[in-house]
N, C-alpha and C positions, 0 to 999 in steps of 0.2 A: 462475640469473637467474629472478625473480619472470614467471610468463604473466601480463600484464596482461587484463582483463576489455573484451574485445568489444563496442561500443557503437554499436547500427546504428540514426542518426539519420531519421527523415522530417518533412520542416518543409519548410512553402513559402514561410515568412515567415523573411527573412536576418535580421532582429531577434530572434527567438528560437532561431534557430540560434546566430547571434553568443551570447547569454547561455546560453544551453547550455552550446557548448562552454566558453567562460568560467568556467563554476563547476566544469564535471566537468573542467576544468585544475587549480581551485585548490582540489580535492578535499582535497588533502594536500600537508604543506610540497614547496618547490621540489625536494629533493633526491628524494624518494619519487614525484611525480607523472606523472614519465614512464614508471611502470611500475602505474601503478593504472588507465588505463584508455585502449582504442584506438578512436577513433572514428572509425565511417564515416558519413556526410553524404549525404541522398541529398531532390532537391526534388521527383523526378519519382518515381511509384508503378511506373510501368513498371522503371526502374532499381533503385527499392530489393525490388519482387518478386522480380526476375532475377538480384541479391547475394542473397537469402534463399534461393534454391534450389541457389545455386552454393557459397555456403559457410554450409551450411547448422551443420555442425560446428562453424566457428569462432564463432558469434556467442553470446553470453551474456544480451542482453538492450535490449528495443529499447524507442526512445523514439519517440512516435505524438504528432503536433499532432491537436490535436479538430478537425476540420473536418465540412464536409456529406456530404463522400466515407467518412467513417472507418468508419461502419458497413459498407460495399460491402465497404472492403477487410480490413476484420475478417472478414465473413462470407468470404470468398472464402479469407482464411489459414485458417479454419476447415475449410471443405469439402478443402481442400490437406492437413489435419492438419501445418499448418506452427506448430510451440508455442513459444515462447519468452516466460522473464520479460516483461512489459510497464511499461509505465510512460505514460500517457494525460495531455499536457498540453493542459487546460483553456485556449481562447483568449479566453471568454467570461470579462466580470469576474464575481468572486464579490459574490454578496450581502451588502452591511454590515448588511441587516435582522437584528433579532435574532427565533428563533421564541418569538409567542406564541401558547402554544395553553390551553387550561385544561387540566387535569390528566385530568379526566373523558373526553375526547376526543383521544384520543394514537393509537388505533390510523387511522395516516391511510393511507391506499391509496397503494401503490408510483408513486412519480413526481410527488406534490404537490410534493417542498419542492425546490427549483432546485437542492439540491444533492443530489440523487437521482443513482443511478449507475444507471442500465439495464443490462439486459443484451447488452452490446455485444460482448466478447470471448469465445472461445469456451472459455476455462479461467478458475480463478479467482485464477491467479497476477496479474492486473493489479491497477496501482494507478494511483488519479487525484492527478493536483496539476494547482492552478489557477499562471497564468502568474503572479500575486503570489509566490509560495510557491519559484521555483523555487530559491535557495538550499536547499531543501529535497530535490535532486536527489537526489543520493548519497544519504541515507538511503531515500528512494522502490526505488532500485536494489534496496538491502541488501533494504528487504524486497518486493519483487517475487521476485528471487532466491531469498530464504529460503524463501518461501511456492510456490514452482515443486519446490525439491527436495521438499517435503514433501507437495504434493499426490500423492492419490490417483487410479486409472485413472481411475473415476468421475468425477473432476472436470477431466479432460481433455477433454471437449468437451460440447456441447448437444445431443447423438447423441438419434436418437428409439430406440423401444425394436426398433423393426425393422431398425434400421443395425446391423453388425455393429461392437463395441468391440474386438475383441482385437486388433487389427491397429495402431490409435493406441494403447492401452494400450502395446503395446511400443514406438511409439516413446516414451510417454510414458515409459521406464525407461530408455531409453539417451540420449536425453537428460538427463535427471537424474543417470545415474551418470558420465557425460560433463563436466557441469558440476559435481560433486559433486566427482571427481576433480581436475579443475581446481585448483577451488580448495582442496581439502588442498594440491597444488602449488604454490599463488601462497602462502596462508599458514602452512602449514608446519601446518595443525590436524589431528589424528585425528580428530575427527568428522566427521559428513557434514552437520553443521549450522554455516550460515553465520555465522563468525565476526562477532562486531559491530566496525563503524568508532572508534576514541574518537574521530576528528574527528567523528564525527557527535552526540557526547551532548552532552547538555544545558550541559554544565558548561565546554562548549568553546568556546560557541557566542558570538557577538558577544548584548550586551542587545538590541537589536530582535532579532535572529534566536528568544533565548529568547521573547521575548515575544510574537511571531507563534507558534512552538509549541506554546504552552502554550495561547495562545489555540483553538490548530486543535484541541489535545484538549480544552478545556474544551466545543465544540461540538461536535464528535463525543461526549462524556461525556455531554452536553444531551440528542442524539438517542437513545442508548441509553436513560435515567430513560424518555423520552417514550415507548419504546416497548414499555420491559422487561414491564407483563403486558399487552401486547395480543398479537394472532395473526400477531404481525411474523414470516415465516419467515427474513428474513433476520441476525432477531436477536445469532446466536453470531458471523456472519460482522462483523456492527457491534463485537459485543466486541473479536474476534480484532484485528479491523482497529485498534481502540482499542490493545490491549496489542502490537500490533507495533512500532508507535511509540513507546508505554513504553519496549519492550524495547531496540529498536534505539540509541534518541537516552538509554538510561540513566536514566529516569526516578525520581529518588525512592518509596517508597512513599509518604512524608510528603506529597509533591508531589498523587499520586493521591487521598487524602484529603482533603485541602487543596482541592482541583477539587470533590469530594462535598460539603463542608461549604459551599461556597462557592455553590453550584449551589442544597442544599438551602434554606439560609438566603436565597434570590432568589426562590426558588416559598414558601417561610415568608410573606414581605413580601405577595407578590402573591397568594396566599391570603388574608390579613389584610384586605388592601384588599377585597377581594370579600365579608368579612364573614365568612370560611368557615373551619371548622376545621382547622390544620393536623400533624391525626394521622396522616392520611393518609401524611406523607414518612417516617415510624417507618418505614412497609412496606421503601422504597426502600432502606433499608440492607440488604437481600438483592444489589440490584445492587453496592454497593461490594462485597461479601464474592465475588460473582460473578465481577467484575472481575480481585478480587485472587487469585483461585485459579485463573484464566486463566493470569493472570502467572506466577502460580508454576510450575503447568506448562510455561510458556514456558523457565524457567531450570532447572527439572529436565529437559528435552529437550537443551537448551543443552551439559549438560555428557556429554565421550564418556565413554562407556562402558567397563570394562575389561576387554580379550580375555580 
């Protein structure tokens, strides 16, 4: 029998618990779903600390409402070196503004544009979804998950340089081979890289669902062009985060081109209008080529290896 994947809810709001559990039910048809994922519910922080310490083993990956508290209790799993996937749902509505910025003025300082991710968790296996988005659960999981096994000690916490690493570094391995192990068990892979969902690709998806998707990478694609030559340091982490959701939801490459031509041919218009030459977007085809050799890494890592 399939180990179904440990899911340690916190949400103070019964409406987004309610739609939580709702989607990561109908994860997968009815006959498969009672074994793709277990979840525990928890509204008080005292209670869901006290499951995190207690089983600490079983849990796979946890889902955090954005609240005023979340930074407190991020820092405090931090100082605990308690690690787990994450997944950070946004309560706040998203912006329908679209960004305009001129071309010339792209490198913006960390925290301008409202959908900035600070430094709130203390690895960089988290990921964010806004409460629009949450049909988008289960692939969030997939790559939370994916991006957990494959972090580095180094990316295990915000440790200063006087804090000693090697003591979270090992937990940060036995957790990993812990859930590593897992899930060759649940899916029967010899890698130790997370198998992708097809209920999660593109091609599966209801038309709105496609089309809120495609939208979230055409703006995520946006942010990257915007910042690809400034002194963005979080640059690779914008890509990475770009082609995980490629990779996961099965993204076309036609589809990824399509987003470039599309994007390019928007800053064309709006160049034109300003009077202003547009040779300038020649350069940006370094980011498509960027992009797409991300990807391909993504799928050369994808496939195991043979002993």
């Amino acid at each position: 029998m399939r180990s179904p994947l440990s899911i340690c809810i916190l949400s103070c709001s019964e409406a987004l618990t309610r739609s939580l559990s709702q989607y990561l039910r109908d994860a997968l048809p009815p006959e498969d779903s009672p074994s793709r994922y277990t979840l525990h519910v928890f509204s008080s922080v005292q209670d869901f600390l006290q499951e995190l310490k207690q089983e600490n083993h079983a849990i796979d990956c946890l889902i955090l409402e954005e609240t005023t508290d979340l930074p407190l209790l991020l820092e405090q799993l931090q100082q605990e070196d308690i690690l787990f996937p994450t997944v950070i749902v946004q309560s706040r509505p998203e912006s329908d503004s679209a960004i305009q910025e001129d071309l010339s003025q792209t490198a913006k300082p960390e925290g301008d544009s409202g959908m900035a991710m600070p430094e709130l968790a203390g690895h960089t296996a988290t990921m964010r979804l806004t409460a629009q988005r949450l049909s988008q659960i289960g692939l969030m999981i997939d790559q939370a998950i994916s991006k957990f096994i494959q972090m580095s000690p180094g990316q295990g916490s915000a440790a200063t340089a006087n804090e000693p690493e090697a003591p979270l570094s090992h937990k940060l391995m036995v957790q990993q081979m812990r859930l590593a192990e897992k899930l060759k068990e649940r899916l029967g892979y010899l890698g130790v890289y997370y198998k992708r969902n097809p209920q999660n690709f593109l091609r599966h998806m209801t038309p709105s669902q496609r089309e809120e998707l495609l939208q979230q990478l055409k703006a995520e694609y946006r942010d990257i062009v915007l910042t690809y030559f400034s002194d963005d340091s979080r640059l690779n982490e914008r890509i990475d985060n770009f082609v995980n959701v490629a990779f996961f939801a099965d993204i076309p490459v036609s589809q990824i081109v399509e987003i470039h031509m599309d994007l390019m041919d928007e800053f064309s218009k709006q160049l034109k209008l300003e009077g202003r030459s547009d040779e300038i977007l020649l350069d940006y085809r370094l980011t498509l080529i960027d992009t797409l050799a991300h990807l391909c890494e993504m799928y050369r890592r994808s496939i195991p290896r043979e002993s």
